[in-house]
mmCIF file of the protein (N, C-alpha, C, O) and its ligand, coordinates in Angstrom:
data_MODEL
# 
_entry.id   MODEL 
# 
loop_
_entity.id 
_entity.type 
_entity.pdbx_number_of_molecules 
1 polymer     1 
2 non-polymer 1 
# 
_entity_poly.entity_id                      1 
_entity_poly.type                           'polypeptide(L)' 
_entity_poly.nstd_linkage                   no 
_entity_poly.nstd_monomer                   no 
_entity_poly.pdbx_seq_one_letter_code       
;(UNK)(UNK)(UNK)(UNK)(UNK)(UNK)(UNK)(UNK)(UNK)(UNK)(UNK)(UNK)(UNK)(UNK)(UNK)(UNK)
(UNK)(UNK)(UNK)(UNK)(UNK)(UNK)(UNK)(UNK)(UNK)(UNK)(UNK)(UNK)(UNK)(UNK)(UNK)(UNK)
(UNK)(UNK)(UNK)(UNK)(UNK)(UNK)(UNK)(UNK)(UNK)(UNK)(UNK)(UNK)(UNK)
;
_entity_poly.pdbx_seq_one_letter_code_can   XXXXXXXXXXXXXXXXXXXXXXXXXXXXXXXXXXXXXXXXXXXXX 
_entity_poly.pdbx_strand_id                 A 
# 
loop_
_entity_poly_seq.entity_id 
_entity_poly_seq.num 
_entity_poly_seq.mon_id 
_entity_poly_seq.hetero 
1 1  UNK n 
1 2  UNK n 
1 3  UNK n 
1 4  UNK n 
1 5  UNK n 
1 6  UNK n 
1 7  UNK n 
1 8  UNK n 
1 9  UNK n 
1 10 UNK n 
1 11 UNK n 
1 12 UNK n 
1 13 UNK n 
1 14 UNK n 
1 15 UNK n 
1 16 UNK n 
1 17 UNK n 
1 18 UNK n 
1 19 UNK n 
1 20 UNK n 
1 21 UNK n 
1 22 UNK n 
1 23 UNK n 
1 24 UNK n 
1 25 UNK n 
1 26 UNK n 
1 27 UNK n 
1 28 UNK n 
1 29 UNK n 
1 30 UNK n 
1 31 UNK n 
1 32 UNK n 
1 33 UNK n 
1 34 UNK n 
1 35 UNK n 
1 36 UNK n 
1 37 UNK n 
1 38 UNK n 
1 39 UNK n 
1 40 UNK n 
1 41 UNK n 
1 42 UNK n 
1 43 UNK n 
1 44 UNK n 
1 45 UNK n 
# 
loop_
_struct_asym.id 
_struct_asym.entity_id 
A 1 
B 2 
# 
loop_
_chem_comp.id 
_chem_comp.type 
_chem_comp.mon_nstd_flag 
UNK 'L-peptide linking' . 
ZN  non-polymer         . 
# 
_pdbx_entity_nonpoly.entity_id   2 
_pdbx_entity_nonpoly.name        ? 
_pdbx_entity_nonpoly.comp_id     ZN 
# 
_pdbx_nonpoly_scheme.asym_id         B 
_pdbx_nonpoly_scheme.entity_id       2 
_pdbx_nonpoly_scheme.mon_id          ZN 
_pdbx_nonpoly_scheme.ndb_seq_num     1 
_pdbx_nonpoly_scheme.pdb_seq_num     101 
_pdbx_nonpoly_scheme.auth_seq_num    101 
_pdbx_nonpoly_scheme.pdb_mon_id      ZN 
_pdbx_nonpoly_scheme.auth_mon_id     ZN 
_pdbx_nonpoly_scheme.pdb_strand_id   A 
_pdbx_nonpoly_scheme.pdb_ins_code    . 
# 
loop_
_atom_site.group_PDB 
_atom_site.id 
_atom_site.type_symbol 
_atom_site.label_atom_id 
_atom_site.label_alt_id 
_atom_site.label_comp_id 
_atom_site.label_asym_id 
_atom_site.label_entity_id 
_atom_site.label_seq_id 
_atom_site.pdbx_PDB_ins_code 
_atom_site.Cartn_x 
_atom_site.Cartn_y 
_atom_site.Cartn_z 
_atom_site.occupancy 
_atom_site.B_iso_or_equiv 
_atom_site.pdbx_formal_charge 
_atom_site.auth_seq_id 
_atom_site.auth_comp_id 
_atom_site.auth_asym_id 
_atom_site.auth_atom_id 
_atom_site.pdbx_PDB_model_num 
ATOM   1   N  N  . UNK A 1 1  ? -120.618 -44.660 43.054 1.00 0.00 ? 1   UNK A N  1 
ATOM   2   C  CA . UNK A 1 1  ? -120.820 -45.913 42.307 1.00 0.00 ? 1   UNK A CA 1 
ATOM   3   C  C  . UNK A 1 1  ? -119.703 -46.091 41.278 1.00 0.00 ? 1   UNK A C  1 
ATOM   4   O  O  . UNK A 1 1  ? -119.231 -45.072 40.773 1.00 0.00 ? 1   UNK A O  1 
ATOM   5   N  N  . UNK A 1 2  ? -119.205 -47.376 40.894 1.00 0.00 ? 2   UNK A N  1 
ATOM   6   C  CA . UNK A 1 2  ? -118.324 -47.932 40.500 1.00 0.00 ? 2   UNK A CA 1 
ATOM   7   C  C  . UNK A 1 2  ? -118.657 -47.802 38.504 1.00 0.00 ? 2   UNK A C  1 
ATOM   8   O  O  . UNK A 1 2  ? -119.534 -48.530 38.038 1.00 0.00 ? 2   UNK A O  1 
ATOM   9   N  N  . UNK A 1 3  ? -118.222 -47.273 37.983 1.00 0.00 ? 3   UNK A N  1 
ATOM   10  C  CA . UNK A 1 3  ? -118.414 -47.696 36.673 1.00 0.00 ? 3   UNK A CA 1 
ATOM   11  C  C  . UNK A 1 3  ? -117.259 -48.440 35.889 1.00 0.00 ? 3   UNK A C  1 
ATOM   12  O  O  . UNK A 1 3  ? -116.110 -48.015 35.767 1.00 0.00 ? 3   UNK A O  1 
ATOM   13  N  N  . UNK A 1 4  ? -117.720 -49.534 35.419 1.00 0.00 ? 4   UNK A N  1 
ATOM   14  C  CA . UNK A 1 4  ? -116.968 -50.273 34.407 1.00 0.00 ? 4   UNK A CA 1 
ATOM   15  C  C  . UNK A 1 4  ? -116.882 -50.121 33.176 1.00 0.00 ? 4   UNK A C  1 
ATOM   16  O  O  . UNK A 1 4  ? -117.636 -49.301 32.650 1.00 0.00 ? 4   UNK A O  1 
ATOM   17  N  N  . UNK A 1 5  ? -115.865 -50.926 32.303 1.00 0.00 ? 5   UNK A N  1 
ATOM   18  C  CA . UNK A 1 5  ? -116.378 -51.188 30.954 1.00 0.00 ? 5   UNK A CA 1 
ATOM   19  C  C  . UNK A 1 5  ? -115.917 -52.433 30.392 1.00 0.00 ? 5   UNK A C  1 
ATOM   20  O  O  . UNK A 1 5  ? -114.895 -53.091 30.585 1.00 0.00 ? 5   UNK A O  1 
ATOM   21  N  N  . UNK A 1 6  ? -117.177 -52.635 29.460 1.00 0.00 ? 6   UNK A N  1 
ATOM   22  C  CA . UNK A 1 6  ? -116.857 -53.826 29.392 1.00 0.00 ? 6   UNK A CA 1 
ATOM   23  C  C  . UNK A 1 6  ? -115.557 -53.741 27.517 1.00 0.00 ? 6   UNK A C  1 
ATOM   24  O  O  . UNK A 1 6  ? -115.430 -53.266 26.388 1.00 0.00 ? 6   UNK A O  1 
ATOM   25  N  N  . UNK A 1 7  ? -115.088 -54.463 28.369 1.00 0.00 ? 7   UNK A N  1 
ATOM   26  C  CA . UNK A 1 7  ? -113.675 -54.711 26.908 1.00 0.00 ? 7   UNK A CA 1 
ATOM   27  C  C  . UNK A 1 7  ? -113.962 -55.216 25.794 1.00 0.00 ? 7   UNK A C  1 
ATOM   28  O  O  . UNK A 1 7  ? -113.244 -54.980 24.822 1.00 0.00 ? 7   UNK A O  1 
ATOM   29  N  N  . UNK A 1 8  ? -115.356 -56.226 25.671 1.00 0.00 ? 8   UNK A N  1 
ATOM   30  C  CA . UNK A 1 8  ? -115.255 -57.120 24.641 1.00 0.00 ? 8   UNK A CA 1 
ATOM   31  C  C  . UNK A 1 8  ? -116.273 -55.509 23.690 1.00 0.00 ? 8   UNK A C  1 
ATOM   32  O  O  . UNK A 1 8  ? -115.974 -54.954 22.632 1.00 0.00 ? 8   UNK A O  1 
ATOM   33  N  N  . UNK A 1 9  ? -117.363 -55.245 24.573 1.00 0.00 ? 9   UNK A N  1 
ATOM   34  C  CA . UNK A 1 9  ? -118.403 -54.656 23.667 1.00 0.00 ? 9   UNK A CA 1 
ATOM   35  C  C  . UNK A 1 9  ? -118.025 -52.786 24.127 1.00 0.00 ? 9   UNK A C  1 
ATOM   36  O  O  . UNK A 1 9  ? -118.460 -51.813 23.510 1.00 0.00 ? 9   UNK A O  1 
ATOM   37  N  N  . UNK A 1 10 ? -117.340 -52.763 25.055 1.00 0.00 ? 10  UNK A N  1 
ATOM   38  C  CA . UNK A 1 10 ? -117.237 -51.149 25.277 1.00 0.00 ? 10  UNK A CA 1 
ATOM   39  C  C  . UNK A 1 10 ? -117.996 -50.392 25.912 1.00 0.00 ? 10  UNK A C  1 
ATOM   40  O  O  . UNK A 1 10 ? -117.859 -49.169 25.905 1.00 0.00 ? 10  UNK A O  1 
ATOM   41  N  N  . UNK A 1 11 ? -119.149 -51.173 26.723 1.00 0.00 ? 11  UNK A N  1 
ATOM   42  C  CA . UNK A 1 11 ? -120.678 -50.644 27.152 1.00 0.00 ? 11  UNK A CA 1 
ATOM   43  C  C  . UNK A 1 11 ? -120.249 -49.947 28.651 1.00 0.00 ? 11  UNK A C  1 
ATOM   44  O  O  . UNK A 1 11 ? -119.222 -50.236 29.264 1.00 0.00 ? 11  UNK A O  1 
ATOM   45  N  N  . UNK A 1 12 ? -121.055 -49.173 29.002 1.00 0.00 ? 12  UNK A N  1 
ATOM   46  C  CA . UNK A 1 12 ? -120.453 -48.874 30.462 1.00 0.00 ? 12  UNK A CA 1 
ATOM   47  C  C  . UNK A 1 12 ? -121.527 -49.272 31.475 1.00 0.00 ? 12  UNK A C  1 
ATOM   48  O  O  . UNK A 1 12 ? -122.650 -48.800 31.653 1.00 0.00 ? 12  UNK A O  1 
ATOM   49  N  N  . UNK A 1 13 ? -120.855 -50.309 32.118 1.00 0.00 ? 13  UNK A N  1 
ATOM   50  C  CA . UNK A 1 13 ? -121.665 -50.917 33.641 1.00 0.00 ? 13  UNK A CA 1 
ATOM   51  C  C  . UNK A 1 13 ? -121.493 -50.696 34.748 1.00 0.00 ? 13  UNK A C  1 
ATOM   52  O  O  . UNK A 1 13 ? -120.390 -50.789 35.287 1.00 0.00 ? 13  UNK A O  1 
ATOM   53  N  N  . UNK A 1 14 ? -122.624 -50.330 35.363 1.00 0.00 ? 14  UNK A N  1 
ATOM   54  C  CA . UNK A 1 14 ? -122.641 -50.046 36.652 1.00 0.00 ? 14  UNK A CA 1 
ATOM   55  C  C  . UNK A 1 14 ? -122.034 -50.837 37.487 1.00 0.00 ? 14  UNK A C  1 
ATOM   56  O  O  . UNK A 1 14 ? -122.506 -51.953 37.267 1.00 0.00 ? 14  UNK A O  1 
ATOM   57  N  N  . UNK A 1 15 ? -121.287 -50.905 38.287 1.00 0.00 ? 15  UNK A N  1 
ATOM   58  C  CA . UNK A 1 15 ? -121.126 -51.959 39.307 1.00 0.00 ? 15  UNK A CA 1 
ATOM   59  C  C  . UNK A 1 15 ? -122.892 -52.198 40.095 1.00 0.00 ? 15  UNK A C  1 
ATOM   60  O  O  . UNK A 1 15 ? -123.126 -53.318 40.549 1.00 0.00 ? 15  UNK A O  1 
ATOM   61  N  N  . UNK A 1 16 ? -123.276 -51.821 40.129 1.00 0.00 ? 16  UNK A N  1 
ATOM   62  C  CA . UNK A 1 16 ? -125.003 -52.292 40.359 1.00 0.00 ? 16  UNK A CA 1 
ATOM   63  C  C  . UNK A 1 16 ? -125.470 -53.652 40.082 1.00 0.00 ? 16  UNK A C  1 
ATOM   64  O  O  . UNK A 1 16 ? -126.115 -54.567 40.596 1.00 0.00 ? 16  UNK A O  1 
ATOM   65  N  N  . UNK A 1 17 ? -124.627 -53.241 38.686 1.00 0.00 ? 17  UNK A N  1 
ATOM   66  C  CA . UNK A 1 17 ? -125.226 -54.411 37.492 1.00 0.00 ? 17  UNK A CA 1 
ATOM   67  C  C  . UNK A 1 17 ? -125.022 -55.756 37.666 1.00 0.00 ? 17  UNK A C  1 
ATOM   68  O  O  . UNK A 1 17 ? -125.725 -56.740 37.439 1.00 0.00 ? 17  UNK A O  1 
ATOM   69  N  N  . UNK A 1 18 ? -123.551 -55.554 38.266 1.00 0.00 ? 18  UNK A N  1 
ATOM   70  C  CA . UNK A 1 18 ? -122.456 -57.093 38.272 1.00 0.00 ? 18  UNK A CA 1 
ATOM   71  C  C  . UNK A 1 18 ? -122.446 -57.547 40.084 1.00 0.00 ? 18  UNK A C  1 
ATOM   72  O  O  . UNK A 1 18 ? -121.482 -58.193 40.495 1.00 0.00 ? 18  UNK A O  1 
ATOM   73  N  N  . UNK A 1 19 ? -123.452 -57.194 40.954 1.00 0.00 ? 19  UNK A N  1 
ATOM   74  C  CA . UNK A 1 19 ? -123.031 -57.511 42.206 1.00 0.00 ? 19  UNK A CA 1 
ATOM   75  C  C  . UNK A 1 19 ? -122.291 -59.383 42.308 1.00 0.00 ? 19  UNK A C  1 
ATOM   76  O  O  . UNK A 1 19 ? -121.361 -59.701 43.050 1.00 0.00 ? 19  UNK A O  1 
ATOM   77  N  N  . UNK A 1 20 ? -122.881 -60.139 41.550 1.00 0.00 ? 20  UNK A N  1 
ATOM   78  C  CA . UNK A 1 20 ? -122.508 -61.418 42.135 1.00 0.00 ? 20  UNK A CA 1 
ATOM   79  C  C  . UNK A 1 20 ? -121.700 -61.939 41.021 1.00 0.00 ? 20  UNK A C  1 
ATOM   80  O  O  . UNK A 1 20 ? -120.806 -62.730 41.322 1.00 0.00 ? 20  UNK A O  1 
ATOM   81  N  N  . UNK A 1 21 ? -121.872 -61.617 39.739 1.00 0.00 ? 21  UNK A N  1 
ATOM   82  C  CA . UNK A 1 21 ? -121.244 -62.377 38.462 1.00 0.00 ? 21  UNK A CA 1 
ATOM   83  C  C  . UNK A 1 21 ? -120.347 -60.878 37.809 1.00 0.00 ? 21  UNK A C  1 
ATOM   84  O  O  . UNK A 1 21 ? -120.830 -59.766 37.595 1.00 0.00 ? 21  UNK A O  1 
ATOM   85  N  N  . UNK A 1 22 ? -119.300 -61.218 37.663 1.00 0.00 ? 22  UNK A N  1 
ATOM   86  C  CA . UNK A 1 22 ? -118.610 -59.443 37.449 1.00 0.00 ? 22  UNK A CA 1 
ATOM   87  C  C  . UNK A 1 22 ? -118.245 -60.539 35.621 1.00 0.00 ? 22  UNK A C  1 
ATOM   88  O  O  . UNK A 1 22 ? -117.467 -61.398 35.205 1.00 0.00 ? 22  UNK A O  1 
ATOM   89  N  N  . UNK A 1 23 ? -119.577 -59.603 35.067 1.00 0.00 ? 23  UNK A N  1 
ATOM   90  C  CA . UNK A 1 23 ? -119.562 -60.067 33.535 1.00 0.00 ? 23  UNK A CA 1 
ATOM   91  C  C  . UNK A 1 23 ? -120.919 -58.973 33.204 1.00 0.00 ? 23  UNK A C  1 
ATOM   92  O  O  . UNK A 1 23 ? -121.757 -58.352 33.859 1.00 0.00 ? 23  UNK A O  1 
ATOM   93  N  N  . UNK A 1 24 ? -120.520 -59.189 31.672 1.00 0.00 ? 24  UNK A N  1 
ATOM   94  C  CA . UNK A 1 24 ? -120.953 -57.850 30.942 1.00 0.00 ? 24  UNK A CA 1 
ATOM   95  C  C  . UNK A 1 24 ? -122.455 -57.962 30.812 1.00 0.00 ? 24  UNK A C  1 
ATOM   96  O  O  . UNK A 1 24 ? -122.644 -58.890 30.025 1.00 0.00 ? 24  UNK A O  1 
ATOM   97  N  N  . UNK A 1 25 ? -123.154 -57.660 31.049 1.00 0.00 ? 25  UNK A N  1 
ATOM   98  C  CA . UNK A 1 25 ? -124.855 -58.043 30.941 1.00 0.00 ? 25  UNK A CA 1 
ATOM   99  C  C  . UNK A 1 25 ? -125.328 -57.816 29.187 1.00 0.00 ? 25  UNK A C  1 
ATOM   100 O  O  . UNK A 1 25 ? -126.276 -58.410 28.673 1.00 0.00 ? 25  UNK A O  1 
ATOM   101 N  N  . UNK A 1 26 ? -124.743 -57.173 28.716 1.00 0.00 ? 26  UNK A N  1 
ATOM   102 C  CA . UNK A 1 26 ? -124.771 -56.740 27.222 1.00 0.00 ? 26  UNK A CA 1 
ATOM   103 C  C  . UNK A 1 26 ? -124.314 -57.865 26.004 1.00 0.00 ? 26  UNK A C  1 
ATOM   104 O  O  . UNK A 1 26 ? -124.931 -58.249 25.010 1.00 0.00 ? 26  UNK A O  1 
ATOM   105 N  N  . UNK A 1 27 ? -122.891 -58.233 26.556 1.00 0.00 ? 27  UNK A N  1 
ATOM   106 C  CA . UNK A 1 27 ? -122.325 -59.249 25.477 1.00 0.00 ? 27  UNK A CA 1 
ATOM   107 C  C  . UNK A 1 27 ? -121.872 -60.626 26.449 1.00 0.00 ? 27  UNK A C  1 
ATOM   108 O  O  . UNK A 1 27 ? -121.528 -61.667 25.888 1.00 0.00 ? 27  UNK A O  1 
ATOM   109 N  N  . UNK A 1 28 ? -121.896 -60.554 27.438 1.00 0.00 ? 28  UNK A N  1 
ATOM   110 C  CA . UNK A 1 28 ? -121.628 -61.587 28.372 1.00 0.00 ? 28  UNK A CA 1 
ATOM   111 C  C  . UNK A 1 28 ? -120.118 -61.627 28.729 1.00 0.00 ? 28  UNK A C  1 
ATOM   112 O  O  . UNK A 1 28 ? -119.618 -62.455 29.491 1.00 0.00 ? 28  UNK A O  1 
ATOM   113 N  N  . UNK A 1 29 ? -119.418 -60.583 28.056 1.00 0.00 ? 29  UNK A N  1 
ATOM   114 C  CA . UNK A 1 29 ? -117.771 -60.743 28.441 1.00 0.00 ? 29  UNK A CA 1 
ATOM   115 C  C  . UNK A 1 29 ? -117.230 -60.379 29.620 1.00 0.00 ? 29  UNK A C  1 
ATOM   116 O  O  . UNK A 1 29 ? -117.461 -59.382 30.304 1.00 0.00 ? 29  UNK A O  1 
ATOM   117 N  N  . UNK A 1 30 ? -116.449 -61.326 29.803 1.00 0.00 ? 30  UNK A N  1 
ATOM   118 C  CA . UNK A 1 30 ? -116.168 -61.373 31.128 1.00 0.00 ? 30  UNK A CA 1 
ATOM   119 C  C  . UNK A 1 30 ? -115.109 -60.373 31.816 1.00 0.00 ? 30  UNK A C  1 
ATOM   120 O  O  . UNK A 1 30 ? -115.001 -60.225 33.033 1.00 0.00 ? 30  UNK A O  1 
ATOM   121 N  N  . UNK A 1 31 ? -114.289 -59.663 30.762 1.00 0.00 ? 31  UNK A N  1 
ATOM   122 C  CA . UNK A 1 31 ? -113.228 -58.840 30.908 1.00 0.00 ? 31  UNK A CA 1 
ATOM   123 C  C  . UNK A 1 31 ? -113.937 -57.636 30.852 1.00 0.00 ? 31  UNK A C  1 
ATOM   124 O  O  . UNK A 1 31 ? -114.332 -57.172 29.783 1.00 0.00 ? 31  UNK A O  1 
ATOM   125 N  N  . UNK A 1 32 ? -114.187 -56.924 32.297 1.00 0.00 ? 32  UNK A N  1 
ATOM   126 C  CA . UNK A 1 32 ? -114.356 -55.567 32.172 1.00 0.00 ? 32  UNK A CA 1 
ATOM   127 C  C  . UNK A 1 32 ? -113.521 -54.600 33.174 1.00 0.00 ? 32  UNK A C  1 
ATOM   128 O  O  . UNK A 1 32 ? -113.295 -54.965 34.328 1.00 0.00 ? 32  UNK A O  1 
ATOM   129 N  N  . UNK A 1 33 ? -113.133 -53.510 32.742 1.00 0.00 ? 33  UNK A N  1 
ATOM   130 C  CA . UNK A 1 33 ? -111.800 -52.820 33.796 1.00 0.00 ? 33  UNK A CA 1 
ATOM   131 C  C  . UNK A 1 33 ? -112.571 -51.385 33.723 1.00 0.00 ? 33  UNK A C  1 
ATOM   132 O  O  . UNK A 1 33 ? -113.588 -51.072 33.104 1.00 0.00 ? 33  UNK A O  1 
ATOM   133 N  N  . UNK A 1 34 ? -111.623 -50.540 34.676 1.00 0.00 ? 34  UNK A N  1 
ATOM   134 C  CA . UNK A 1 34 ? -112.281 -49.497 35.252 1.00 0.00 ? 34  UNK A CA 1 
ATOM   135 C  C  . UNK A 1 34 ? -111.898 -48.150 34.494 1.00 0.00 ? 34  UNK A C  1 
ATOM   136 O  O  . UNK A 1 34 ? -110.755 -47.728 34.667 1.00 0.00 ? 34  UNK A O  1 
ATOM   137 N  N  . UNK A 1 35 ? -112.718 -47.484 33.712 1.00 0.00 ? 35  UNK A N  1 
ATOM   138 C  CA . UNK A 1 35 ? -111.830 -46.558 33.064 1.00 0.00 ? 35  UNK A CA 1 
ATOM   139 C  C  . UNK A 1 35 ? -111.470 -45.584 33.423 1.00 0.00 ? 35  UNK A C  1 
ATOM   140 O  O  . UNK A 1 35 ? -110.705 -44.823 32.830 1.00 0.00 ? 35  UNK A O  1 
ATOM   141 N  N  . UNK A 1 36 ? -112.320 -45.339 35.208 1.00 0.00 ? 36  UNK A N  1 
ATOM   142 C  CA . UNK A 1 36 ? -111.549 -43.875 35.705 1.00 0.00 ? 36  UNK A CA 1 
ATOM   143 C  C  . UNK A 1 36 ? -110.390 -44.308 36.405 1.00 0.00 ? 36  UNK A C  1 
ATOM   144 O  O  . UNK A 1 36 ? -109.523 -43.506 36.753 1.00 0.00 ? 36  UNK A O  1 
ATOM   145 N  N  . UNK A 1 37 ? -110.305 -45.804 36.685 1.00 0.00 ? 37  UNK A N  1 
ATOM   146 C  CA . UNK A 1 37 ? -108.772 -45.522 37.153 1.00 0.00 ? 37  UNK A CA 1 
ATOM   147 C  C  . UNK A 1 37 ? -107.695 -45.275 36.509 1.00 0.00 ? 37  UNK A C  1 
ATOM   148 O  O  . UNK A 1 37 ? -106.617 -45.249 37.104 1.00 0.00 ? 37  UNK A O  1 
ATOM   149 N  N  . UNK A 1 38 ? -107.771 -45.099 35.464 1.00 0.00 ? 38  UNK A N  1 
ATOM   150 C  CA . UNK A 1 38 ? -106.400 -44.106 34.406 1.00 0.00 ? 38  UNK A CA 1 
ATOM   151 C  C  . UNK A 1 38 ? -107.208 -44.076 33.525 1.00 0.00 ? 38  UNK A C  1 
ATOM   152 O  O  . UNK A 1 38 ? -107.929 -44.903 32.967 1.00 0.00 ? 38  UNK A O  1 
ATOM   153 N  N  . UNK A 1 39 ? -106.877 -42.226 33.388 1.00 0.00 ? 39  UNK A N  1 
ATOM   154 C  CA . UNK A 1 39 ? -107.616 -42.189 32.225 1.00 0.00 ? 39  UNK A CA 1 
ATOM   155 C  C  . UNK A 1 39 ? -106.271 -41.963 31.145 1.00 0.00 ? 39  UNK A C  1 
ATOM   156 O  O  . UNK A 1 39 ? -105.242 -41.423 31.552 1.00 0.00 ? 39  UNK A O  1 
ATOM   157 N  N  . UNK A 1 40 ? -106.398 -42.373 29.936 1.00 0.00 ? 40  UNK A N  1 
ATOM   158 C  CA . UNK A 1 40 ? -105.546 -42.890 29.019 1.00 0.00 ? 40  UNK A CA 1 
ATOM   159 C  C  . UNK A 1 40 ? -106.359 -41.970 27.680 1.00 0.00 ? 40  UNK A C  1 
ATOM   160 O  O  . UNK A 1 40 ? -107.332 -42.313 27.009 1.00 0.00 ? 40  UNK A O  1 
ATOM   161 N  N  . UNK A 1 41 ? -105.671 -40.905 27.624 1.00 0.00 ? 41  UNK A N  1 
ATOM   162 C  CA . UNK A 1 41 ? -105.522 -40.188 26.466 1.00 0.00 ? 41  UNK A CA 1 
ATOM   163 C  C  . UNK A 1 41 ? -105.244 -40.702 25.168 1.00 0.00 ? 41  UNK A C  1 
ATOM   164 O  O  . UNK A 1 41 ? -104.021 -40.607 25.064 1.00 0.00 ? 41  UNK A O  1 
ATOM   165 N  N  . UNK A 1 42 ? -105.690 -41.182 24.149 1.00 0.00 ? 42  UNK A N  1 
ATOM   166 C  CA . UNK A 1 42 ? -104.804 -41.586 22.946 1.00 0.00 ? 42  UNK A CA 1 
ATOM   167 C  C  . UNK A 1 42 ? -105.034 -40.722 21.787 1.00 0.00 ? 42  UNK A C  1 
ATOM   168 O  O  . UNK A 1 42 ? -106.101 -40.422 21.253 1.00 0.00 ? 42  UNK A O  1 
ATOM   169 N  N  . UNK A 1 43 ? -103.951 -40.411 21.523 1.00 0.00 ? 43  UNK A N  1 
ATOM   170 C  CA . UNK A 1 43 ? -104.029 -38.888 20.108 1.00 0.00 ? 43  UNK A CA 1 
ATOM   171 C  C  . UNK A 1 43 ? -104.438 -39.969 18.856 1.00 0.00 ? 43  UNK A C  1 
ATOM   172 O  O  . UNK A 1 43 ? -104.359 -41.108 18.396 1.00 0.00 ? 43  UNK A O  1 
ATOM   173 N  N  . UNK A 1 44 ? -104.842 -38.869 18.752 1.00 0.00 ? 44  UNK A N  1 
ATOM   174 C  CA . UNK A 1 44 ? -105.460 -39.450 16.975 1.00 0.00 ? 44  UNK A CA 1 
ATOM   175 C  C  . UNK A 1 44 ? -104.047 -39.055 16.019 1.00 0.00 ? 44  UNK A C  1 
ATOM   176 O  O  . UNK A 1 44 ? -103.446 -38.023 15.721 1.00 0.00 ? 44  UNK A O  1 
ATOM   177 N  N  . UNK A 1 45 ? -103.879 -40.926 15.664 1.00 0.00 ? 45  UNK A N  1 
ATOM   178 C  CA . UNK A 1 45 ? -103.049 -40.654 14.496 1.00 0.00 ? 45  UNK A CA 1 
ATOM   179 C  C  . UNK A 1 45 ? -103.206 -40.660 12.995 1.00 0.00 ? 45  UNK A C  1 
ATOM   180 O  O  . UNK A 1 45 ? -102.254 -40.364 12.273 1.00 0.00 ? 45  UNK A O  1 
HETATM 181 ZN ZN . ZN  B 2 .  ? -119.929 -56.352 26.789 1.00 0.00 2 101 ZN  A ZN 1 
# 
């Protein structure tokens, strides 16, 4: 299974969640991307 996230609120969605409307069920934002396809290290500055 597919996990998302959503960009506006940060929540993590199932692709389950979004079969027909790919939007955030939490905050309604529509921008959500995949965070295992790169995972992106950022050091604490
Ligand atoms: Zn959201």
């Amino acid at each position: 299974m597919v996990t998302y996230k959503c960009f506006n609120c940060g929540k993590e969605i199932e692709s389950d969640m979004i079969r027909k409307r790919i939007r955030c069920p939490f905050c309604g934002g529509k921008i959500l991307f995949k965070p295992r396809d790169r995972i992106i290290k950022v050091k604490s500055r």
